[in-house]
Steps between C-alpha positions, in 0.01 A plus 500: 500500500176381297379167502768279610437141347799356655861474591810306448873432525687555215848341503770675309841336475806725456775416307735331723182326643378686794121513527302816591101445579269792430137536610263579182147583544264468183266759456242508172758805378830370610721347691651665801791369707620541842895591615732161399693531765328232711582120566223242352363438815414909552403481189276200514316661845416794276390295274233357774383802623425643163308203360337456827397869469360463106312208628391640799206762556771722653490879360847609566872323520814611605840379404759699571886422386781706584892529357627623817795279524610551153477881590709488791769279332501840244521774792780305614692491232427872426611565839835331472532680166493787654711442751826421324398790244492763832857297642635605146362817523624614802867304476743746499703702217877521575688806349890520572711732426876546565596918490866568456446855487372506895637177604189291562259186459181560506244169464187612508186244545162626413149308529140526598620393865839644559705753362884511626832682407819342625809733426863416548808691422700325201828450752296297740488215253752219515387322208169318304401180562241242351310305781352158400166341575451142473112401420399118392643468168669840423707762639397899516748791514529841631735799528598625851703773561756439830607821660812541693305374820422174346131616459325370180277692336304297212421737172243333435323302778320253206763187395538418098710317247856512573644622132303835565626548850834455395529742210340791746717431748793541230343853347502637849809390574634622144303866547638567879870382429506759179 
């Protein structure tokens, strides 16, 4: 910088009335100012140390200001963004399908993390149920599938709204009585 002359606070109010403080320098070209970031008292030591340098014999000053905080608060963030986006990546995809032809069930569950088949013959199931999960405020749904041994089998291991569990529990009831 060339020639500082001096520096100051300048005050700006938002518009709900919060106050930021911002370190200007005046130079014979411009003015210059520092990262607003700072509380008035930072602010105000800056201040010092820069007017005590312009009036001092002193060849060099440094003042050095950082947004480190702000940029960790940002990584975080990022990092919990990406998080849930890699959970939603890798959740599951349930395919099930009912053969009449050759007797079976197969529910197959592919992901990132896990791929699994789980096959049944048709005669080894009793009937379809929905099983209900309470949270705070709302109820979730799912279909199971019970076999003969009283073993459930979920189609789909995710819970959702209870008007689309019960119609596809009533087409796959409809397609394997027909």
């Amino acid at each position: 910088m060339f020639d500082p002359q001096e520096a100051y606070i300048l005050t700006k109010t938002g518009s709900k009335g919060s106050k930021t403080y911002q370190v200007m320098i005046v130079t014979p070209f411009r003015d210059f100012s520092l990262l607003s970031h700072a509380s008035y008292q930072e602010n105000e030591q800056i201040i010092f140390k820069i007017n005590d340098f312009i009036n001092s014999g002193q060849t060099s000053l440094l003042v050095q200001q950082n947004q480190r905080h702000y940029l960790s608060l940002l990584i975080l963030f990022i990092l919990i963004i990406m998080a849930v986006a890699a959970y939603f990546a890798t959740s599951p995809v349930t395919i099930c399908t009912f053969y009449k032809s050759i007797d079976k069930v197969l529910i197959e569950r592919k992901s990132l993390r896990v791929n699994e088949v789980i096959e049944h013959p048709l005669e080894n199931i009793l009937r379809f149920d929905i099983q209900e999960k309470q949270f705070k405020y709302s109820k979730a749904y799912r279909a199971v599938i019970v076999l003969k041994s009283f073993k459930e089998i979920p189609i789909n291991p995710q819970y959702t709204d209870e008007s689309s569990i019960r119609y596809a529990v009533y087409r796959i009831d409809s397609f394997l009585r027909f």
